[in-house]
C-alpha positions as CSV (number, residue, x, y, z in Angstrom):
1,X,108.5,125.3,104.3
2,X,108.8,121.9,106.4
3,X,110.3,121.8,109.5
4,X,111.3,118.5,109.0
5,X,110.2,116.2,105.8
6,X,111.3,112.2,106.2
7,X,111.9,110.1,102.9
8,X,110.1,106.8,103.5
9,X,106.8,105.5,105.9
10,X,108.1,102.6,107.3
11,X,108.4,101.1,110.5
12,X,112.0,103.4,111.4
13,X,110.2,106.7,109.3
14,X,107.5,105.8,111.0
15,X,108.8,105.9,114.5
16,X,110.9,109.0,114.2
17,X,107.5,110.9,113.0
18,X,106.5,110.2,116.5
19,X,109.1,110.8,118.0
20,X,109.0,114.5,116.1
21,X,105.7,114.6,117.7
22,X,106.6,114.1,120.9
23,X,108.7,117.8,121.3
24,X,106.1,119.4,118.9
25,X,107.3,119.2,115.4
26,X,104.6,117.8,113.0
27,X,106.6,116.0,109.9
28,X,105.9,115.6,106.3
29,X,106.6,111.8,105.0
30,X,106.9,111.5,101.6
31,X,106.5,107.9,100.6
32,X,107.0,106.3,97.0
33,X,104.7,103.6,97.7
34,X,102.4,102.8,100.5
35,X,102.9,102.8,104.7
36,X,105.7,99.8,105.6
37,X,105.9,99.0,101.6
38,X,108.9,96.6,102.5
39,X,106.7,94.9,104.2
40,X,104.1,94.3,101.9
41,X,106.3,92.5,99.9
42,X,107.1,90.0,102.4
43,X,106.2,86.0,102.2
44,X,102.3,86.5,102.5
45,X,102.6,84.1,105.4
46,X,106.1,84.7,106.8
47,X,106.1,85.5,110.2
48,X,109.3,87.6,112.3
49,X,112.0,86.6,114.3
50,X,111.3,89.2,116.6
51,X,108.6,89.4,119.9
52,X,105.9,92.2,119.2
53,X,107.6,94.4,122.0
54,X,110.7,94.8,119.5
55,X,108.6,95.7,117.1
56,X,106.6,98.5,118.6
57,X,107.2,102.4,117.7
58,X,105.8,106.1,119.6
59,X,105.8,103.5,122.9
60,X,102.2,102.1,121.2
61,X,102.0,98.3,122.4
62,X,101.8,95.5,119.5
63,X,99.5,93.2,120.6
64,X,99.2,89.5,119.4
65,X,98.3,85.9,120.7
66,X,101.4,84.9,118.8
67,X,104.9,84.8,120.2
68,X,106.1,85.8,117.1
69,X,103.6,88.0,114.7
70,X,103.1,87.7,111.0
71,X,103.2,89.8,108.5
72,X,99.7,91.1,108.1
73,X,99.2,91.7,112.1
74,X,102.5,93.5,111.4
75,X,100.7,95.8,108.4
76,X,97.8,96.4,110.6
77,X,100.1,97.3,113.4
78,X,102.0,100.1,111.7
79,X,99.1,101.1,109.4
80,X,97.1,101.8,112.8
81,X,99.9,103.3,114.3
82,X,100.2,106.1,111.8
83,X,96.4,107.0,111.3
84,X,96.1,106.7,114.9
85,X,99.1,109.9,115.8
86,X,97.6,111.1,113.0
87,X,101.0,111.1,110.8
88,X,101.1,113.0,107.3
89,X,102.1,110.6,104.9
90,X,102.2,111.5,101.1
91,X,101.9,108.3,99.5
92,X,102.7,107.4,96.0
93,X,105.6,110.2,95.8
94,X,108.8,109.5,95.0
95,X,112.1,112.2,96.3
96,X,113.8,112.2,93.0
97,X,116.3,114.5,94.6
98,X,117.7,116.3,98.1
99,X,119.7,119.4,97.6
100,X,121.0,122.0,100.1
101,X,120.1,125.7,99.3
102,X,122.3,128.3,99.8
103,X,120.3,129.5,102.5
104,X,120.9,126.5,104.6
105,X,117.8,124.8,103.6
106,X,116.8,121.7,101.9
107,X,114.7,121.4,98.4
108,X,113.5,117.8,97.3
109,X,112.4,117.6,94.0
110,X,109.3,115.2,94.4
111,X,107.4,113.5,91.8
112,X,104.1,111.6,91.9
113,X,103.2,108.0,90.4
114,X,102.3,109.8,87.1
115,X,105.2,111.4,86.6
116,X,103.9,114.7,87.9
117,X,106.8,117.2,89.1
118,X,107.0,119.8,92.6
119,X,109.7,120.7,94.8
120,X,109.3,120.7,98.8
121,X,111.5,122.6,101.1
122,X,112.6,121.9,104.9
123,X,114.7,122.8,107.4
124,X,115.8,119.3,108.3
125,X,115.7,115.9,106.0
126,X,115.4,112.1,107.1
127,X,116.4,109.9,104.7
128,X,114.6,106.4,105.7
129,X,114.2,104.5,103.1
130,X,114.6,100.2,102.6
131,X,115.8,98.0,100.0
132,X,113.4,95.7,98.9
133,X,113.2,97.6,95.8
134,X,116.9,96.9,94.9
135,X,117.3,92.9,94.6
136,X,121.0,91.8,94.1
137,X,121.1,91.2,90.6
138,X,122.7,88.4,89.2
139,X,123.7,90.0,86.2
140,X,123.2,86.4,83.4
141,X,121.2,85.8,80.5
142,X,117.7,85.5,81.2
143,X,117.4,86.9,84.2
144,X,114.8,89.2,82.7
145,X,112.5,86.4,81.9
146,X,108.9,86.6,83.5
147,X,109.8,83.0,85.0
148,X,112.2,84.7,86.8
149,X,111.8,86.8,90.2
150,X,113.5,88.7,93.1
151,X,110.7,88.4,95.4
152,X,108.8,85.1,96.9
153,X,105.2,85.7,98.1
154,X,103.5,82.2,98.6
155,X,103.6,78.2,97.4
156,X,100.6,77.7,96.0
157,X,101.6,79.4,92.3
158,X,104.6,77.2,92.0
159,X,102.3,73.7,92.8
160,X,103.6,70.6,90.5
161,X,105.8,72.5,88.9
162,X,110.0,72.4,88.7
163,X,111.3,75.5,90.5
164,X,115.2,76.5,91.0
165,X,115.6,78.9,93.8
166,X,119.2,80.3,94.1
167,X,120.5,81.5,97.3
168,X,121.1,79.4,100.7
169,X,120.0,81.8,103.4
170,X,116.8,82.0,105.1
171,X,114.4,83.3,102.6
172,X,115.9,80.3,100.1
173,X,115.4,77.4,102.8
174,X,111.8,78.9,103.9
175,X,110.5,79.3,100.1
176,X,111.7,75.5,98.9
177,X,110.2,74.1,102.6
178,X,107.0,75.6,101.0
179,X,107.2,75.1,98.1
180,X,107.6,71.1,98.9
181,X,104.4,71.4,100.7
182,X,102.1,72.2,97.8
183,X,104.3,69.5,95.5
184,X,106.6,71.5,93.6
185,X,109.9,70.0,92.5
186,X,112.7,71.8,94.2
187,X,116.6,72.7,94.2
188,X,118.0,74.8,95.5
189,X,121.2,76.5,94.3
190,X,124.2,77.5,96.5
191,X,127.3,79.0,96.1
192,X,128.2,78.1,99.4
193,X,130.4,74.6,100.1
194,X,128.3,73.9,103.0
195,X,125.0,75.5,104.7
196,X,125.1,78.4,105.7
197,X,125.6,79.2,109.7
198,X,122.4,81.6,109.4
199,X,119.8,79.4,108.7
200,X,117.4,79.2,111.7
201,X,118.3,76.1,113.8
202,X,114.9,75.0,114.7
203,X,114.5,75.1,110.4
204,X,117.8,73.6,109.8
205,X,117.6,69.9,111.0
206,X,114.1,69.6,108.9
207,X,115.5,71.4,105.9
208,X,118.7,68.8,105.9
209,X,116.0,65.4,106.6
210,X,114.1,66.5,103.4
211,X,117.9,66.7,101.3
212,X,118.8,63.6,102.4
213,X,115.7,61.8,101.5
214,X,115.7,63.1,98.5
215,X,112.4,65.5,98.7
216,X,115.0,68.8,98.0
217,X,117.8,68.9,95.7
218,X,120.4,70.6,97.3
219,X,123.4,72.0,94.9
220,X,125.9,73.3,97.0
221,X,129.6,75.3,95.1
222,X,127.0,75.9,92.6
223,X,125.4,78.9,90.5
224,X,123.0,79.3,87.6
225,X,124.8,80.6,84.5
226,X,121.8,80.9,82.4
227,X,118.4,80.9,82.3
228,X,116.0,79.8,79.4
229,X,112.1,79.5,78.9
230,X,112.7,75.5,79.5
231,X,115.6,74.6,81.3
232,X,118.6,76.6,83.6
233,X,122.1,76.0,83.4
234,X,124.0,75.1,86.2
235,X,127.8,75.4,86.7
236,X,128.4,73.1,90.0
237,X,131.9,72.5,90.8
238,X,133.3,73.8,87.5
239,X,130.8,70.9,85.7
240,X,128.1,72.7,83.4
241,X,124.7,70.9,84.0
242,X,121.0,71.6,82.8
243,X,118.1,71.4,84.3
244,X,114.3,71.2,83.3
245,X,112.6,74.3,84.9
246,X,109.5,76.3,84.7
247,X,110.5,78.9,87.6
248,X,113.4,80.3,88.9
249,X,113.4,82.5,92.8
250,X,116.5,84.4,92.4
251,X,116.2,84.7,96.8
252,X,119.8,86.5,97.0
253,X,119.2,89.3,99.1
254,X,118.6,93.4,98.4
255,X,121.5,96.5,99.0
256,X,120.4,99.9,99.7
257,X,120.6,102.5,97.1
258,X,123.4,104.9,97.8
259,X,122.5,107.5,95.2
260,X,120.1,109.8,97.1
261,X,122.3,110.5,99.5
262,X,125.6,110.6,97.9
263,X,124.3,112.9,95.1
264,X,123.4,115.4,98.0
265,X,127.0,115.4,99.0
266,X,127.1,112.5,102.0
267,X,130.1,111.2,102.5
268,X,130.8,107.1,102.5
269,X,132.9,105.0,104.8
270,X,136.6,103.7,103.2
271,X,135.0,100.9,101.7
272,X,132.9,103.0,100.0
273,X,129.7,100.8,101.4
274,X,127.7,103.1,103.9
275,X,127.2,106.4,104.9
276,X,129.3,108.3,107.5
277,X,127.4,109.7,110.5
278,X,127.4,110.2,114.1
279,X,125.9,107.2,116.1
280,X,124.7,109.7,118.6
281,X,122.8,112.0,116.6
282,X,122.6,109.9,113.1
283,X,123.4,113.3,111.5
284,X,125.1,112.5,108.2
285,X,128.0,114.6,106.9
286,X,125.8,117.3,105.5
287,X,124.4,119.3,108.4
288,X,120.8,118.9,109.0
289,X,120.2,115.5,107.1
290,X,119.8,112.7,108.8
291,X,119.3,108.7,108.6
292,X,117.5,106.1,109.9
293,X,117.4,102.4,109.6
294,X,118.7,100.2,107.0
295,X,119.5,103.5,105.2
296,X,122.2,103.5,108.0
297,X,123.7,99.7,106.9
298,X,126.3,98.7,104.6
299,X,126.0,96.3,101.5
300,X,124.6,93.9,104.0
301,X,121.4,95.5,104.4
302,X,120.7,93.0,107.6
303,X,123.0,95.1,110.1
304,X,119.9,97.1,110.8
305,X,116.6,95.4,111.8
306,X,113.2,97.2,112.6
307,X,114.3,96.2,116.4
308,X,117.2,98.6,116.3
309,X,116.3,101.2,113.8
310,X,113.0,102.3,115.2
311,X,115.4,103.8,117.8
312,X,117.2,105.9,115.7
313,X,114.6,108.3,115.7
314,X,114.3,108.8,119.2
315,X,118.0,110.3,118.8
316,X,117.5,112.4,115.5
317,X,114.5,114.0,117.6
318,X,116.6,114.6,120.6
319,X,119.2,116.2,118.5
320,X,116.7,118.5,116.3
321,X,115.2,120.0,120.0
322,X,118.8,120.9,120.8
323,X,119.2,122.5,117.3
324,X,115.6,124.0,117.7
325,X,115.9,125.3,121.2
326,X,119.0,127.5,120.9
327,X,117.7,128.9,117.5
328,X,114.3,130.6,120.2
């Protein structure tokens, strides 16, 4: 029997681990993948918005020359993190399932990359998990093509050839700046009538100066209808178009999967698109399971950064010593 098991290792699982720590309880994280998996997946080049002190967890400073770090000193930093407070991590096990026991208890039911079956059991459950793994689908024909992905990594793949990205947010606008770079012919798709207000402003004026000289197509009350091995259609202000294509980035976001924590009896908001809990505690509606990070968002799984998650588990600590304390 855990005291306390957390579903997910990164950055916000991460930091309430420590926290746990702090007032003596040693977790279990059980992680489907590997430490900050989200992560990973990431532009291999991308750097954050955010200054290494907003990124730091346990109080352990980030260090970096840059002003803004990148995505590998970000890997190092967490992977570090957690082998230096000596965190148990399960890797490469997925929580299929959280149930409460009659007894008050929790039982996961756990499997590993194999398929491999066990159950776990705890006294207290953090659910913090991400959503990279659950792309907004666009739901067409073709979207299962191999030419076809969710995720953008780097430019140099996509060099001299014709690649639609669809979306108009940052990820979209960062992946066809790049992609110009190594020579690729771009345009981008948009169901937007103009660009969006999110788009970083020191990105925006450059992204607009390649449009208008032509170097990026830019298709805006637009959306791909269809995808085939040659060519995508377009529907752009109710006129069906096709274009030559070898590659299509699909960049329109990810939405956190519900179903773990609604199948162990969480309740949702009115609109049906987050869980209820209390912001002081971030106890959900089923006693002794809690959430943290972007398992705390709605569909937009960008109300929750790393910045303001990795505090959550300062509180779900503070709460479990409570608990703890008037149990001795």
């Amino acid at each position: 029997m855990e005291e306390v098991i957390i579903v997910g290792a990164g950055p916000c699982g991460l930091s309430a681990a420590i926290e746990l720590q702090k007032i003596g309880i040693s977790p279990l994280i059980i992680e489907k993948n590997c430490i900050a998996h989200s992560i990973s997946l990431y532009p291999t080049y991308m750097h954050f918005f955010s200054t290494p002190e907003l990124l730091e967890i346990g109080g352990i400073p980030f260090t970096t020359p840059n002003d803004k770090p990148s995505r590998l000193e970000a890997l190092n930093y967490y992977r570090s993190t957690a082998l230096r407070s000596q965190v148990r991590v399960q890797s490469y096990h997925s929580v299929d399932e959280i149930r409460k026991t009659e007894n008050g208890f929790f039982e996961l039911t756990v499997s590993d990359r194999f398929g491999n079956g066990s159950t776990a059991q705890a006294r207290y459950v953090i659910v913090a998990t991400g959503y990279f793994d659950h792309p907004n689908m666009l739901g067409i024909p073709g979207e299962d093509k191999a030419k076809v992905t969710h995720y953008y990594r780097e430019a140099h793949p996509y060099s001299c050839t014709k690649v639609v990205i669809i979306g108009g947010n940052n990820s979209a606008i960062d992946a066809a700046m790049d992609l110009l770079r190594v020579g690729a012919d771009v345009t981008v798709v948009y169901r937007g009538e103009q660009y969006s207000p999110n788009i970083k402003p020191w990105v925006r004026p450059i992204f607009e100066s390649m449009v208008s000289k032509g170097k990026i197509t830019m298709m805006f009350n637009s959306q791909v209808v269809s995808i085939d091995d040659r060519f995508v259609t377009i529907l752009e202000n109710g006129v069906e178009k096709q274009l030559d294509n070898d590659f299509v980035l699909a960049l329109t976001g990810f939405r956190p999967d519900r179903s773990m924590l609604t199948d162990a009896g969480v309740q949702l908001n009115v609109e049906q698109t987050a869980p209820l809990y209390d912001p002081n505690t971030m106890e959900t509606t089923v006693r002794g399971l809690y959430i943290a990070g972007v398992a705390a968002s709605g569909n937009d799984a960008n109300e929750v950064f790393i910045e303001s998650g990795r505090l959550h588990g300062g509180m779900i600590a503070r709460h479990i010593a409570t608990l703890t304390s008037s149990t001795t």
